[in-house]
C-alpha positions in Angstrom: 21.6 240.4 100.2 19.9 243.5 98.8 21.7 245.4 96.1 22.9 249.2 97.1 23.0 249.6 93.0 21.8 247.7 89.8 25.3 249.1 88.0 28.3 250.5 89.5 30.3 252.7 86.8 33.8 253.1 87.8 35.1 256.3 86.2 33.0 259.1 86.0 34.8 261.0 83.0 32.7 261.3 79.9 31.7 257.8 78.9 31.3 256.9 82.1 28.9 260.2 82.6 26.9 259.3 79.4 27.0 255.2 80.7 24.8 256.5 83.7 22.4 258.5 81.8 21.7 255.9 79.3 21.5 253.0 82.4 18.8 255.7 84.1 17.0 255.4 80.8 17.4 251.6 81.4 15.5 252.3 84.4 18.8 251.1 86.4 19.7 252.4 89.6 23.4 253.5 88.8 26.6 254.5 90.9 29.4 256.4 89.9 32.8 256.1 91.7 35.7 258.4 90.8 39.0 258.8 92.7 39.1 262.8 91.3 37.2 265.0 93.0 34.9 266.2 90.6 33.1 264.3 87.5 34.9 264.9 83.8 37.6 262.4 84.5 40.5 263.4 82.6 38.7 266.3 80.8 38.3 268.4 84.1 41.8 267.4 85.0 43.4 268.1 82.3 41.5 270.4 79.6 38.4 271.9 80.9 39.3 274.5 78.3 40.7 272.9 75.2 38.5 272.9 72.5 37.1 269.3 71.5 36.2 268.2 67.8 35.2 264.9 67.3 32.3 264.8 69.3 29.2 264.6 66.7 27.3 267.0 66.6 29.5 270.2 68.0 31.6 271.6 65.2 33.9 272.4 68.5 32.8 272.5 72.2 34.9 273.4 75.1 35.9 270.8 77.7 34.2 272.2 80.7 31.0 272.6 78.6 30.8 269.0 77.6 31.0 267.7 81.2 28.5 270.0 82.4 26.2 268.6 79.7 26.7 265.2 80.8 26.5 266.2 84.4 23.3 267.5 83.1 22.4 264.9 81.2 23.1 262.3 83.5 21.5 264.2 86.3 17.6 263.8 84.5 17.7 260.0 86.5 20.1 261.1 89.9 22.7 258.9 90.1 25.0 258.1 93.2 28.5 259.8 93.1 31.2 258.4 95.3 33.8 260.7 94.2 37.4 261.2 95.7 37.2 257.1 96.4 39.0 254.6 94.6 37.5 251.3 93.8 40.0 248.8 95.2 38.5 245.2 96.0 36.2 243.7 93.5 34.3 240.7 94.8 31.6 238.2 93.5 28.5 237.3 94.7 25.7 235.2 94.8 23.7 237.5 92.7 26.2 240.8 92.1 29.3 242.4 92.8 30.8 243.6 95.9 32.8 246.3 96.0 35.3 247.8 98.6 36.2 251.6 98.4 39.7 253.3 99.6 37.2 254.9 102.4 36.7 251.7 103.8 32.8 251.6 102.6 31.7 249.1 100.3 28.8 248.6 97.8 26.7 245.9 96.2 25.8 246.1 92.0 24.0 244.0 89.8 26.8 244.9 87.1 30.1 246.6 87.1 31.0 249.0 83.9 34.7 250.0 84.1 34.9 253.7 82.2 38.2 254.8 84.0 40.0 255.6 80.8 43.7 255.4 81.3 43.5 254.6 84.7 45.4 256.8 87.3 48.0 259.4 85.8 50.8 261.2 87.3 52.2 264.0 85.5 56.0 263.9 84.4 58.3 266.3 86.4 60.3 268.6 85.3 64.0 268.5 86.8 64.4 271.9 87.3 61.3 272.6 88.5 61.4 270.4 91.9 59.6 272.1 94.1 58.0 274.6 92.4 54.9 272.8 91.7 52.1 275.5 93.0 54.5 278.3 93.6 54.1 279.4 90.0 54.6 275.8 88.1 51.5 273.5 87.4 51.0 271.0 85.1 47.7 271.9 83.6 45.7 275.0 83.2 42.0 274.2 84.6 41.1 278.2 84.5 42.6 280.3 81.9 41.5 283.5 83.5 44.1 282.8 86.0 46.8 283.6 84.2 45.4 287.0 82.6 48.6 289.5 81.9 51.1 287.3 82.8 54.5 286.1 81.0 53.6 282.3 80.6 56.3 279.4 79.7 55.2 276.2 78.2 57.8 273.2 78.6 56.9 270.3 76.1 56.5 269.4 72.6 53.2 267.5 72.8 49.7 268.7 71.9 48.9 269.7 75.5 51.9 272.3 75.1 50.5 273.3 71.9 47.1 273.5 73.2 48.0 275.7 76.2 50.4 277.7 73.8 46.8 278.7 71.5 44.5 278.8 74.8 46.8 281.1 76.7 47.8 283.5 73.6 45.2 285.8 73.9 45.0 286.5 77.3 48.6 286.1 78.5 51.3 289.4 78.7 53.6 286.3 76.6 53.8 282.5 75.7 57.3 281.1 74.9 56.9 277.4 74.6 60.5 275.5 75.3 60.8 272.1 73.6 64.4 269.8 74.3 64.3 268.9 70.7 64.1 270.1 67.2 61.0 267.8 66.8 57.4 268.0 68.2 55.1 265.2 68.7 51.8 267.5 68.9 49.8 267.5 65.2 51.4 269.3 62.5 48.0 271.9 62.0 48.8 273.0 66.0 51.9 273.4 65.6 51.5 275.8 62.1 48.7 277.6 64.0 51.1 278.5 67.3 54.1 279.4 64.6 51.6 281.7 62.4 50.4 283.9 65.6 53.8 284.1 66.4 54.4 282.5 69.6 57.8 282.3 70.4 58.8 278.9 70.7 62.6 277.8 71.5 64.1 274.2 70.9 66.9 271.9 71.5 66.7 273.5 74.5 66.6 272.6 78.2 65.0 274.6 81.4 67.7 275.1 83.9 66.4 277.0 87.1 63.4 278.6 87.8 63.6 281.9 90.2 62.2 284.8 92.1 59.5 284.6 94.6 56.8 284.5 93.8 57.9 283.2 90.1 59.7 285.8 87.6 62.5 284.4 85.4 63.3 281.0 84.1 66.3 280.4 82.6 66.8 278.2 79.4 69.9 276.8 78.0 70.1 276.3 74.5 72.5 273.8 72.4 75.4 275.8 71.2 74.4 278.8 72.7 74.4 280.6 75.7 72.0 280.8 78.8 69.1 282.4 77.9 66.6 284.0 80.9 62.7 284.6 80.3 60.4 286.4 82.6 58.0 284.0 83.5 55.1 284.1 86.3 54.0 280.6 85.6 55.6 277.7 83.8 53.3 275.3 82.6 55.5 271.1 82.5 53.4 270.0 79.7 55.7 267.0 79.5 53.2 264.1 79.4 51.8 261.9 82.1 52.3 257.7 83.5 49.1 256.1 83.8 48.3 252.6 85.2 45.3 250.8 85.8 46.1 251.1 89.6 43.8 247.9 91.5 41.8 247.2 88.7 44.7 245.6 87.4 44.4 242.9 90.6 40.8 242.0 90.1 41.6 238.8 87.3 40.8 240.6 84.0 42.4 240.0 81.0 44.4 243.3 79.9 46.4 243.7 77.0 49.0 246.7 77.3 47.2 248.8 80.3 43.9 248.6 78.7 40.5 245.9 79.9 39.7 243.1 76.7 36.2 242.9 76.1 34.0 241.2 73.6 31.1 242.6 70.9 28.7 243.3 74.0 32.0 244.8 76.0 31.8 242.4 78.7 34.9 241.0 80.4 36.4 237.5 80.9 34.5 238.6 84.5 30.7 237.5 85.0 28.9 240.9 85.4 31.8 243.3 84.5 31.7 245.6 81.3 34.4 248.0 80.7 34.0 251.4 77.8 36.1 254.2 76.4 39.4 254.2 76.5 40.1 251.6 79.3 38.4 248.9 77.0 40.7 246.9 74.0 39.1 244.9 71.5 40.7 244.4 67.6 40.5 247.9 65.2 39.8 249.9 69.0 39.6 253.6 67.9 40.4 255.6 71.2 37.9 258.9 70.9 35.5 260.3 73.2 32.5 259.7 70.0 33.6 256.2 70.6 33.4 255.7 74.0 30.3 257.0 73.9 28.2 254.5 71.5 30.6 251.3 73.9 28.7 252.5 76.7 25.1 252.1 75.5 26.2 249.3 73.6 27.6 248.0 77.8 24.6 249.6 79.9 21.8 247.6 76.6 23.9 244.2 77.3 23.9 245.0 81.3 19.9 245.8 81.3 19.2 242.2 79.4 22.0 240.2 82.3 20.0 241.8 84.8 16.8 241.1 83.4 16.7 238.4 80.5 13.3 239.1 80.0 14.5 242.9 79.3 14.8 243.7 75.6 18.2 244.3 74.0 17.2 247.1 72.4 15.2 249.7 74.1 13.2 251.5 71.5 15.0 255.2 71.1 15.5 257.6 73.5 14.0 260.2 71.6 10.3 258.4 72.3 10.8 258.8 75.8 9.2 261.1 78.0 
């Protein structure tokens, strides 16, 4: 059976993006399937304009920027995209993979590498705010610019709130950021930053009704005290997120709490399938995007040799190429 693929990389966020750039400088023939819409995984779904800082090399770069370098990247050896499709059937065969899609398509690879980070996430609801979500509530802010001159709420004590709080600031007419408890789970330098510009921010406090159409007030009640309303054209629930591992989890792996084991080369207990980034566990597993990145040469080097055994391991430096 002839191969649609030599590697099929499930996840097309940002290890999977640099996974098929380095596979293309493999010379491999690479796929990318995604069930989002758009490449960036997580990063375009969640913060395309948070600042990042722990990839090397960029003191800070913005979300949306790093995708589109990767997109860029990626692009110099034109890989496949199957985005909005799920991978959902994972099949051996004689001399692959075969591998069925929520469309009802399938595909043939050499190699499977499974970047999908931390699987499929669903955002946490907020109470009061059933049925509000797009008629003024949303759970992320893709495009600041958006919510130019308005009153903005925040609802959440995580770093995402605090994020939005610092991203929003300068633009927005005013950011109060509503937390239910005295305590905030976002790092303590974000939350010192958002206090010092003087962000209003309210806890032990719990968001009772929104109102007005479209959006204008929000009404807060605090312990002890008495209602409180806010004007508010858009409340941001910043209050977290489920994720799960969604059909990968029936295709015989061996996970350990949501997350893919692998071993040094980041193969699976599966003949052919790698997993990188944040969807693979192995002892001391430090989850950044600078890590993810160096697991998926390390998978696509080990995929190229499976492939090939007569391929090297190593493949000289990229930097000689070209």
């Amino acid at each position: 059976m002839e191969r649609d693929v030599d590697l099929l990389v499930v996840g097309a966020g940002p290890t999977g993006l640099f996974a098929a750039y380095y596979a293309g400088f493999r010379e491999l023939k690479v796929a990318l399937v995604d069930a989002l819409p758009e490449p960036g995984g997580q990063v375009t779904a969640m913060y395309p304009e948070k600042m990042i800082f722990d990839v090397a090399g960029f003191p800070a770069i913005r979300g949306r920027d790093l995708v589109n370098g990767l997109v860029e990247q990626a692009g110099q050896y034109k890989p496949t995209y199957l985005l909005n499709r799920q991978a959902r059937t994972l099949e051996s065969t004689e001399d692959g993979l075969k591998v069925g899609l929520a469309d009802g398509s399938t595909i043939t690879a050499g190699a499977m590498l499974i970047t999908a980070g931390m699987g499929e996430f669903n955002p946490r609801p907020l109470p009061a705010g059933d049925g509000w979500l797009g008629r003024g509530m949303v759970h992320f802010v893709p495009v600041l610019n958006e919510h130019a001159g308005q009153h903005v709420v925040i609802v959440g004590g995580g770093d995402s709130a605090f994020d939005w709080a610092l991203a929003l600031h300068p633009i927005a007419a005013s950011v109060t950021l509503v937390h239910r408890r005295a305590n905030f789970r976002a790092h303590a330098a974000t939350v010192r930053q958002v206090r010092e510009l003087g962000i209003e921010i309210i806890t032990d406090a719990e968001v009772l009704e929104l109102r007005g159409e479209p959006l204008s007030e929000v009404d807060v009640k605090v312990k002890g005290e008495d209602v409180k309303t806010l004007l508010a054209q858009t409340v941001v629930a910043a209050l977290g997120f489920t994720a799960d591992l969604g059909p990968i989890e029936s295709w015989g792996l061996e996970l350990d709490h949501r997350a893919v084991v692998v071993d040094t080369t980041m193969k699976t207990k599966l003949d052919r399938v790698y997993a990188a980034g944040d969807v693979a566990q192995y002892p001391g597993k430090v989850k950044l995007i600078a890590t993810g990145f160096g697991e998926a040469a390390t998978a696509v080097n080990n995929i190229a040799v499976a492939l090939n055994p007569s391929a090297h391991l190593f493949p000289g430096h990229s930097s000689n190429a070209g």
